[in-house]
C-alpha positions as CSV (number, residue, x, y, z in Angstrom):
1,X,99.5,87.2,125.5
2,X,96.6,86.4,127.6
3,X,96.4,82.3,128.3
4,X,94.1,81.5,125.3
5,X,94.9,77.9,124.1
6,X,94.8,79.0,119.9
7,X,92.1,76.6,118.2
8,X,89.7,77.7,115.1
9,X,87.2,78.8,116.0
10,X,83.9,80.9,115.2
11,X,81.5,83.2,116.6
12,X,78.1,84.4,114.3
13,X,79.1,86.8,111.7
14,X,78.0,90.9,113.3
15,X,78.3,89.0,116.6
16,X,81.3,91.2,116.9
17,X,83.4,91.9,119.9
18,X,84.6,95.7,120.9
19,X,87.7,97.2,122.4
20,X,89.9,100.2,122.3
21,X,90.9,102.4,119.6
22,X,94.1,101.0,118.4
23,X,93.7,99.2,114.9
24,X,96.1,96.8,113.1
25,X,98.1,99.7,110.6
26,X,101.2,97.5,110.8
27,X,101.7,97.0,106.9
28,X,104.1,94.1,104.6
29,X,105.2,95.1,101.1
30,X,106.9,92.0,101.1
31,X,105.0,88.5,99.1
32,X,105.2,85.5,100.9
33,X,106.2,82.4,98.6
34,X,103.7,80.1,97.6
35,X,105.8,76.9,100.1
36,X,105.7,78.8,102.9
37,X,102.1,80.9,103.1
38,X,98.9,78.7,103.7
39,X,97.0,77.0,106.2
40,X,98.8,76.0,109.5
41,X,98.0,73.9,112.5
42,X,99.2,72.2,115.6
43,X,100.4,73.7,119.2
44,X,101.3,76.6,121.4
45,X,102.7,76.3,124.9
46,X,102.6,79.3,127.3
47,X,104.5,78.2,130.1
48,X,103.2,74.3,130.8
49,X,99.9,75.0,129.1
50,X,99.6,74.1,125.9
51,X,97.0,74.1,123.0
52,X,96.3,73.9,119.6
53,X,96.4,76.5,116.7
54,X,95.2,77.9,113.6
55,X,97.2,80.2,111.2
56,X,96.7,81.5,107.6
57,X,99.5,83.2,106.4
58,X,98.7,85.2,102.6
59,X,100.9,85.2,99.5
60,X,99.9,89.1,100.1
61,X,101.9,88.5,103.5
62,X,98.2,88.8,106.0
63,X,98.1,86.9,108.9
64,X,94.4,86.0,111.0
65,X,95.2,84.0,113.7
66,X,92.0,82.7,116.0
67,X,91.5,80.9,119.2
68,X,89.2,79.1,120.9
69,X,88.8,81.8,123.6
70,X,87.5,84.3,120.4
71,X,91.1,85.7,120.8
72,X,92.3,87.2,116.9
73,X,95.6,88.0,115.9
74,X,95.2,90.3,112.7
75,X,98.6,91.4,111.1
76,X,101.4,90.5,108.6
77,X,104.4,88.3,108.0
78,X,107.9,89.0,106.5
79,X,109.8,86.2,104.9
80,X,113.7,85.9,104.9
81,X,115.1,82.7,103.9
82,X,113.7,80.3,106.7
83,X,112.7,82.7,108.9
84,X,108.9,83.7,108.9
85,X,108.1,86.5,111.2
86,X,104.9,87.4,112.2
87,X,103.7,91.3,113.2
88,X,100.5,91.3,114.8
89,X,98.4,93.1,117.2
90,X,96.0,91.0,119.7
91,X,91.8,91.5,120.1
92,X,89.9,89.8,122.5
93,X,86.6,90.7,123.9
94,X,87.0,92.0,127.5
95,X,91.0,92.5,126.7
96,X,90.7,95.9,128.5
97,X,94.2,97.7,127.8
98,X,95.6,94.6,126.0
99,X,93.1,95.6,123.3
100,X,95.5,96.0,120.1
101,X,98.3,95.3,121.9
102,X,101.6,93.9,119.7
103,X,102.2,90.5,119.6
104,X,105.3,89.0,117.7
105,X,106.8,85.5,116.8
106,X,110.1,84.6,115.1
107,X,109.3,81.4,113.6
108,X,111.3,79.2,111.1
109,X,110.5,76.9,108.2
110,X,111.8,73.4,108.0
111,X,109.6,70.9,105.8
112,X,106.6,72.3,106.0
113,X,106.6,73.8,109.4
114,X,106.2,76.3,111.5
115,X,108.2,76.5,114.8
116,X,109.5,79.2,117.1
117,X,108.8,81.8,120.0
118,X,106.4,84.5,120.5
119,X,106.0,87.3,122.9
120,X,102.9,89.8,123.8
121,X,102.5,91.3,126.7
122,X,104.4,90.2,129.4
123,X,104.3,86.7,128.1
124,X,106.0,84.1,125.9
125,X,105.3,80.8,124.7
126,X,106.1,78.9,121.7
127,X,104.1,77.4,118.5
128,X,104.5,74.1,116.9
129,X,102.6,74.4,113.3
130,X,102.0,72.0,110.3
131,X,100.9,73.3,106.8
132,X,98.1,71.9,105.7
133,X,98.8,71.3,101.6
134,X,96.0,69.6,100.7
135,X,93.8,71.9,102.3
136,X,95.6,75.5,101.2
137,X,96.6,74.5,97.7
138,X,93.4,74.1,95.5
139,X,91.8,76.2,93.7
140,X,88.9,78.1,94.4
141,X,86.4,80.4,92.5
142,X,83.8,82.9,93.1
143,X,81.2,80.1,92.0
144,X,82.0,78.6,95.4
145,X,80.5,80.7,97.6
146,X,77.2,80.8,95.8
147,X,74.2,79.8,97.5
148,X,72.8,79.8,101.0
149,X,74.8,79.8,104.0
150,X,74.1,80.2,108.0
151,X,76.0,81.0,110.7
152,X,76.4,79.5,113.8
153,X,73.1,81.4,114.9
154,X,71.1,79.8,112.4
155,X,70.9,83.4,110.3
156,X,71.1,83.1,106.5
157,X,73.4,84.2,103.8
158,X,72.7,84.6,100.4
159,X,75.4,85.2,98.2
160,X,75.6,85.2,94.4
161,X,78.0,83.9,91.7
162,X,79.9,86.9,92.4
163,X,81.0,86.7,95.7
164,X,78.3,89.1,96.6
165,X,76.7,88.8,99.9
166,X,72.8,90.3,100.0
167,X,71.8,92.9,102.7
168,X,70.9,91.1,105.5
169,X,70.1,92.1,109.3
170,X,71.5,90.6,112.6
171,X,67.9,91.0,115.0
172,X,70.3,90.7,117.6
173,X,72.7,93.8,117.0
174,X,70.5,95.3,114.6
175,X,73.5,95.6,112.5
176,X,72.4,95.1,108.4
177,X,75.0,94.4,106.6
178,X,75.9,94.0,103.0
179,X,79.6,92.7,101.8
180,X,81.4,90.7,99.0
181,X,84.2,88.4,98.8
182,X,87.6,88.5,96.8
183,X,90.0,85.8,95.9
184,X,93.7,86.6,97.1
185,X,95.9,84.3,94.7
186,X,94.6,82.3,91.8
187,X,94.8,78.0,92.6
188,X,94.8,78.7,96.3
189,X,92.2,78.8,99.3
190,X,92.7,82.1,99.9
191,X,90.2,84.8,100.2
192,X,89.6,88.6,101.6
193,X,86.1,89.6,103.2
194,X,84.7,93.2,103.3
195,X,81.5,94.3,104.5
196,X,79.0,97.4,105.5
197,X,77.4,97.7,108.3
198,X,74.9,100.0,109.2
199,X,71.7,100.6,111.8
200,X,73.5,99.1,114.3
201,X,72.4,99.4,117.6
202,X,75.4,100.4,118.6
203,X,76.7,102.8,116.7
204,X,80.4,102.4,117.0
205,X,79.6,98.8,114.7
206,X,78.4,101.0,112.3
207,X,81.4,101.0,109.3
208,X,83.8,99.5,107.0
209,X,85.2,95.9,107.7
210,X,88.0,93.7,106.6
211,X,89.7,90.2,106.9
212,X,90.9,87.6,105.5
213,X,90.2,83.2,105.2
214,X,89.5,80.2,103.8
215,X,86.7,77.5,102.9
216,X,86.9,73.9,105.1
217,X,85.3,71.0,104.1
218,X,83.5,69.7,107.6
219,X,80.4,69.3,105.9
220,X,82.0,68.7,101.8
221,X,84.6,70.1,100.0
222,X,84.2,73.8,100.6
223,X,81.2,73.7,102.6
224,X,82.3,76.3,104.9
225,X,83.5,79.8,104.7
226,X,86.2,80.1,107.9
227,X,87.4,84.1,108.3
228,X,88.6,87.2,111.0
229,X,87.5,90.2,110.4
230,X,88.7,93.5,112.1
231,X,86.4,97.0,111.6
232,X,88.8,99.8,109.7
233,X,88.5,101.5,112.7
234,X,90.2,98.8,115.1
235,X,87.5,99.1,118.1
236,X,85.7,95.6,117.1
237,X,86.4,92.4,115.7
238,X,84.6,89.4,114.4
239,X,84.9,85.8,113.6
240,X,82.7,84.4,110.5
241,X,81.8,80.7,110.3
242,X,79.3,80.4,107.9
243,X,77.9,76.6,106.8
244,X,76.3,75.7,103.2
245,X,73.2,74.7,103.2
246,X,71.7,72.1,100.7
């Protein structure tokens, strides 16, 4: 794994970041129990470098991971007893032929965290997370994400009471796009993302996209939409942040 130091972060929705043609087609049939999935955060060490992570892990057994280098980990966990494995493949803009490349950690559970190796590349390190209960379990509803919303670029969103997201177009890709969103598990701050995108300038944005994440309350209780998305395709990936608006 490239030395990213793993923090939330976001960049515009359709600001999206390419690569090669390997895409995340690693696949879970196994659920992930409600103690152990959620919202994670704290520390990974790569040698004597350390940093700070986030991690949502899906009752439906996805895993986004982002850092604060816009580097995305987009996979799936397993669960056995107190073992929590994660099977992921790695995107970063400018990640050359590290672009999809696997990255695994065996991590165990012990009152409500997260701790244990990974390994990518030619690389190991370590992660130290805590789940963040009062964040993960609440309920949310479609209703929630209605309104107006902008991204770190200042570009609007306007999505309904349905979870619909209204064409709109990026001046700087040229890339409209049109989307919805769709809870995961009822009572929990969990959600998945697809979206369109079409006109793009180029092309290769053009397509189906798909991701997975959760509302933070920097601004109010669910006043913004956090998520990392990766194109069906797996040659770009994005990061949403996307803040309510009065």
């Amino acid at each position: 794994m490239k030395k990213g130091i793993f923090l939330l972060t976001a960049s515009a929705l359709l600001t999206a970041c390419g690569g090669g043609g390997s895409s995340s087609d690693d696949s879970s049939s196994n659920d992930i129990s409600k103690q152990k999935a959620g919202i994670y955060t704290g520390s990974s060490m790569i040698g004597t470098v350390t940093g700070y992570s986030v991690l949502l892990i899906t009752q439906d057994a996805d895993v986004v991971l982002v850092s604060d280098e816009a580097e995305m980990l987009f996979g799936t966990a397993s669960e056995s007893g107190a073992k929590m494995n994660l099977n992921t493949r790695y995107y970063m803009d400018g990640a050359g032929s590290d672009w999809g490349a696997r990255v695994t950690a065996d991590l165990t559970y012990n009152n409500a965290t997260l701790s244990g190796p990974y390994s990518g590349f030619d690389e190991t390190g370590n992660f130290s997370l805590i789940r963040q209960s009062d964040l993960y379990e609440r309920s949310i509803s479609l209703s929630d994400f209605a309104g107006t919303w902008t991204d770190t670029d200042g570009l609007p969103y306007s999505i309904n009471n349905a979870g619909i997201i209204a064409s709109v177009t990026d001046p700087a890709t040229g890339c409209t796009a049109t989307g919805d969103f769709e809870l995961e598990t009822v009572g929990y701050n969990e959600f998945e993302m697809d979206f369109t995108t079409t006109g793009c300038y180029d092309v290769a944005m053009n397509g189906e996209w798909e991701g997975y994440g959760f509302f933070s309350d920097e601004n109010g209780t669910n006043s913004v939409i956090n998520a990392g998305l990766l194109k069906n395709s797996g040659d770009y990936f994005t990061l949403v942040e996307l803040t309510k608006q009065p």
